[in-house]
C-alpha positions as CSV (number, residue, x, y, z in Angstrom):
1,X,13.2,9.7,5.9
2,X,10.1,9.4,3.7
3,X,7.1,9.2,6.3
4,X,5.0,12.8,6.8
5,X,5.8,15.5,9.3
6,X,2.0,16.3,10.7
7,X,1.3,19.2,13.1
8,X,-2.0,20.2,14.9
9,X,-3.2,23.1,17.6
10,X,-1.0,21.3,20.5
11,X,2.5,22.1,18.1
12,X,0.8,26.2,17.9
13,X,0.3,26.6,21.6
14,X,3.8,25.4,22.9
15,X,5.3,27.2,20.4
16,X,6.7,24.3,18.1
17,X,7.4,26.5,14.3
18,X,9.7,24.1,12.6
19,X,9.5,20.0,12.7
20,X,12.5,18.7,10.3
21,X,15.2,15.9,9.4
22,X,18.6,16.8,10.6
23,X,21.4,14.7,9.4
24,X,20.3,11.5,11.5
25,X,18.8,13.1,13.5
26,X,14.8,15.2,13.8
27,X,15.1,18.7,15.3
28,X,12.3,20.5,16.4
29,X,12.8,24.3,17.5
30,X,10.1,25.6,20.0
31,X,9.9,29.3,21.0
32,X,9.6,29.9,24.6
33,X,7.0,32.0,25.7
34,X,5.7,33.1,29.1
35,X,3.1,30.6,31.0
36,X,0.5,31.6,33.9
37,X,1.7,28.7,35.8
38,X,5.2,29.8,35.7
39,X,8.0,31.5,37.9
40,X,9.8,34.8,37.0
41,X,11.7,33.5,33.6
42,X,10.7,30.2,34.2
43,X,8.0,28.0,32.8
44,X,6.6,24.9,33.9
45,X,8.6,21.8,32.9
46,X,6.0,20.2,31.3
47,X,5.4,23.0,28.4
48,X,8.0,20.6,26.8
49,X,6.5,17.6,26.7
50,X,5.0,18.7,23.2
51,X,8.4,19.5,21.1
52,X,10.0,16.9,23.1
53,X,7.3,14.2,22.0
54,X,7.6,15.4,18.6
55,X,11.0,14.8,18.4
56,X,12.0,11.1,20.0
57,X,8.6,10.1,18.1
58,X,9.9,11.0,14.6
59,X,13.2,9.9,15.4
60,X,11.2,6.7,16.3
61,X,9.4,6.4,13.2
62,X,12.5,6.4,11.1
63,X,13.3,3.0,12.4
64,X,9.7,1.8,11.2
65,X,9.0,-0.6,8.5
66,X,7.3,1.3,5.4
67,X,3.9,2.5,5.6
68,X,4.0,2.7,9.8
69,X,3.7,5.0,12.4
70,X,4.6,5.3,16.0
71,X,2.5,5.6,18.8
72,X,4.2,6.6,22.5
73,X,4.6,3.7,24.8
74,X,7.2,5.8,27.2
75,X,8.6,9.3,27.4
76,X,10.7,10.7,30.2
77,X,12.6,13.8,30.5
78,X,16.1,14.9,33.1
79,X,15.8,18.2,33.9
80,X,18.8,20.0,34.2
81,X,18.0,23.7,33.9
82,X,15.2,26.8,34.3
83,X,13.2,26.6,31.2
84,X,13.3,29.4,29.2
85,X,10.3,32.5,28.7
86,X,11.7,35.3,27.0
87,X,10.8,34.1,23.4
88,X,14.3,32.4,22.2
89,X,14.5,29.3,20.2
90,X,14.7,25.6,22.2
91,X,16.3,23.1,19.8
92,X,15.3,19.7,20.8
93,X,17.1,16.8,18.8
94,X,16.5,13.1,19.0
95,X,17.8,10.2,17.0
96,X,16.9,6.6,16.5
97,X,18.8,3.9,18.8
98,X,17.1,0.8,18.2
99,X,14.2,-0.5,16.3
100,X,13.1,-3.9,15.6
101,X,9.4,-5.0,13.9
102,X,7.3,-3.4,16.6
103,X,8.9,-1.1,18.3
104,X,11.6,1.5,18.4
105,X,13.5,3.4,21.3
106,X,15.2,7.1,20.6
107,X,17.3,9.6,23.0
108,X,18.0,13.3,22.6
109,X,18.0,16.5,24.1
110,X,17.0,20.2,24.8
111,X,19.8,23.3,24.0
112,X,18.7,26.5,24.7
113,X,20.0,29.6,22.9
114,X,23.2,29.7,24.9
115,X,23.5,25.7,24.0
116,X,23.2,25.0,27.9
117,X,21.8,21.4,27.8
118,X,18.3,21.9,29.7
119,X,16.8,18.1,29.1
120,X,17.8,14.7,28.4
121,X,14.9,13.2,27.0
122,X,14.4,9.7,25.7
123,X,11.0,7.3,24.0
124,X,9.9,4.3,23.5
125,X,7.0,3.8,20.5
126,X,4.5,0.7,19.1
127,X,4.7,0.5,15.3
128,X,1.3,0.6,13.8
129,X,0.6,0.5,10.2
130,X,-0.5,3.4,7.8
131,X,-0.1,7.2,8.5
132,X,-2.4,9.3,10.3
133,X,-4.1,12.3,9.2
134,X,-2.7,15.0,6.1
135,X,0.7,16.0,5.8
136,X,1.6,19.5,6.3
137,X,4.8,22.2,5.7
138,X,7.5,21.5,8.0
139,X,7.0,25.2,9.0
140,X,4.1,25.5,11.9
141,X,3.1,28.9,13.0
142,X,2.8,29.0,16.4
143,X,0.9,31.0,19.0
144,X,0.6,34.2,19.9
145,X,2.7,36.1,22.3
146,X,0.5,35.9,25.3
147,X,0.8,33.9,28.7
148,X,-1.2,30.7,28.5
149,X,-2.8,29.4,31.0
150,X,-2.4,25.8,31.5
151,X,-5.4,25.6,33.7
152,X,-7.7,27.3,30.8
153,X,-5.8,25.1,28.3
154,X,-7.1,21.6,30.0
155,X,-10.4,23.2,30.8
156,X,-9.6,23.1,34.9
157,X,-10.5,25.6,37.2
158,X,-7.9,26.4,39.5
159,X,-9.0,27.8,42.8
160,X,-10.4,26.4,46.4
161,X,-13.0,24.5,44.4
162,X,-11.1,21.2,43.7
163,X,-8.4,19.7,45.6
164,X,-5.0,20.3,44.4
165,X,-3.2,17.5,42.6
166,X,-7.1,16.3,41.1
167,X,-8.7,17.7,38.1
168,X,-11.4,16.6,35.3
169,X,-10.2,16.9,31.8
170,X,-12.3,16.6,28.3
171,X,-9.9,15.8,25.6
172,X,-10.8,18.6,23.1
173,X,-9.5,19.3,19.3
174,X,-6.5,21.4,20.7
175,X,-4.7,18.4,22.8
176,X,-4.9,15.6,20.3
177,X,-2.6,14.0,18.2
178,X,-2.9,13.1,14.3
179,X,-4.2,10.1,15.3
180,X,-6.9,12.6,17.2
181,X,-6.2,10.6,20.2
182,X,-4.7,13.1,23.5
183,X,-1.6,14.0,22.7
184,X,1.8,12.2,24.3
185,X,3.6,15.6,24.9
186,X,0.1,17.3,26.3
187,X,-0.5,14.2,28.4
188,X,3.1,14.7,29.8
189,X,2.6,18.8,30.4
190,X,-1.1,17.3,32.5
191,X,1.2,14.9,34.5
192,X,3.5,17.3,35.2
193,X,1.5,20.0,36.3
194,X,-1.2,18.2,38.3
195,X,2.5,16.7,40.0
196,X,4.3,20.0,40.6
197,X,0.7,21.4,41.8
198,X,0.5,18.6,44.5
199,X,4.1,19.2,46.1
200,X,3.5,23.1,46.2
201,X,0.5,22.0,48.2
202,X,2.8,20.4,50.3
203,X,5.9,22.5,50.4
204,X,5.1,25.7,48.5
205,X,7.7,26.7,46.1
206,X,10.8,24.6,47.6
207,X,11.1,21.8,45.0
208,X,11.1,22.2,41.1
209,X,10.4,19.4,38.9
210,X,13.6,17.3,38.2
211,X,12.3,14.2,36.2
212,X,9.3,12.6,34.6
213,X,8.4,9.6,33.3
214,X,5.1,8.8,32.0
215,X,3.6,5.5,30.6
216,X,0.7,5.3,27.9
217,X,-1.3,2.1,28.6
218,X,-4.1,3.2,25.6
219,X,-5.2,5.8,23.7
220,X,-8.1,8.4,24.8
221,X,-9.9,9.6,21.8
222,X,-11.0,12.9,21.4
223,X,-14.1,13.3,23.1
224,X,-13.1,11.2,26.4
225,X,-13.4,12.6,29.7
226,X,-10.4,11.5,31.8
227,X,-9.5,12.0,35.6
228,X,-6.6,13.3,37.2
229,X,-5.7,11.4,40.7
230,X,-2.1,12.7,42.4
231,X,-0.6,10.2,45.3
232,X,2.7,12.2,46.7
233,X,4.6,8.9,47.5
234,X,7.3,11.7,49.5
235,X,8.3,15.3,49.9
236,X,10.9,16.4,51.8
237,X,12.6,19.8,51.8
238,X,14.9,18.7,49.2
239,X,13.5,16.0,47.5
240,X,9.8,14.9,46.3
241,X,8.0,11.9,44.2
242,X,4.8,12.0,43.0
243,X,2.6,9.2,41.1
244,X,-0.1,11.1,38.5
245,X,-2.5,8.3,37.5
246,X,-4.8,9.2,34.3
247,X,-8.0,7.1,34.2
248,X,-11.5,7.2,31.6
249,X,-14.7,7.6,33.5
250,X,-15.1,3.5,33.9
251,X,-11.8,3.5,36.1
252,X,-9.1,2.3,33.7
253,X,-5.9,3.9,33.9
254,X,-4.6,5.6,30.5
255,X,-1.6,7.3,31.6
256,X,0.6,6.5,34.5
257,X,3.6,9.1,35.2
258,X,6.0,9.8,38.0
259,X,7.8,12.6,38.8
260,X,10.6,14.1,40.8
261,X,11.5,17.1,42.6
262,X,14.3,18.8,43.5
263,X,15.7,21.6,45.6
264,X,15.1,25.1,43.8
């Protein structure tokens, strides 16, 4: 594997501190931490998206031709499990399973520290030529030990003022990519939270998020204003579905995702 391992502010604030070849596979450890959003020892699903876009994308770009990158296409996550807060190590693994000119498609999974399986995770990625950005140390130091608040993090207010399930967002320097376009993994945590915030609108606290799946139709540079629309296709008292369409200003969507919940 002879491509760069890059790291920005989005690997710092979910807690990414080592991005690294593992046998055939990439492993990336992420340290839990506790979220403003989150239950008691629990944090918000999407707080993954970040090591877990990290890891299928390398193990992506190991199937490129030389001199390429990857850019996300798909990423999805199976949840099986609480996510962890109390400052332990998530290992999140991912290796290559097919590749061709253009594009490439890897699976993988969380472990926590007890080696319970939280996610399946999985990626599909568009090979574009040259490499983004400098490289850094495979070490990142990550964030501080204080909650974050996902609301202050996308620059949303989160009180009676806007309707739950919508939001405004300015892509700022801490949730791009190297390609300083938004971020796959932080555009995964947005789905996922503006989701999770719409069926606890609906049915409070009864449902946690059990899948997502989000699709990246273009980039949106730093700089871009994007908005948030939620449409809760169903929630029951055991089982919701939610579609999170991203879109610029001039109406065209960026990021399409849907996600699942489940009985708590």
């Amino acid at each position: 594997m002879t491509f760069p391992i890059i790291s920005g502010p989005a690997e710092r604030v979910f807690g990414v501190h080592r991005i690294s070849p593992a046998a055939t596979e990439m492993e990336v450890r992420a340290r839990t931490r506790h979220w403003a959003e989150g239950g008691v020892g629990d944090a918000p699903v999407g707080v993954l998206g970040v090591p877990v876009d990290n890891a299928t994308g390398y193990a992506v770009i190991a199937g490129a031709p030389p001199g390429h990158w990857s850019v996300t296409t798909e990423l999805s996550l199976d949840v099986f499990g609480p996510i962890p807060t109390e400052g332990s190590d998530l290992v999140v693994s991912a290796a290559l399973v097919h590749s061709n000119a253009s594009t490439g498609f890897s699976e993988g999974e969380v472990v926590d520290a007890q080696g319970r399986t939280v996610a399946r995770i999985r990626q599909r990625g568009l090979f574009v030529a040259g490499y983004p950005g400098q490289a850094t140390s495979a070490a990142v130091p990550s964030a501080g030990p204080d909650p974050v608040d996902l609301g202050a993090f996308f620059g949303v207010v989160s009180n009676g003022s806007r309707e739950p399930g919508a939001a405004e967002v300015d892509v700022t320097a801490d949730l791009i990519n190297p390609m300083r376009n938004l971020h796959g993994g932080v555009g995964l945590c947005l789905v996922e939270w503006m989701a999770r915030e719409s069926l606890q609108a609906v049915n409070g606290d009864g449902l946690r998020t059990t899948s997502i799946h989000v699709a990246y139709l273009r980039p949106v540079p730093l700089g871009a204003t994007v908005r948030v629309a939620t449409e809760v296709l169903h929630c029951g008292r055991s089982f919701g579905l939610v579609q999170v369409t991203v879109s610029l200003k001039n109406g065209k969507p960026v990021l399409v995702g849907r996600v699942t919940g489940g009985a708590a």
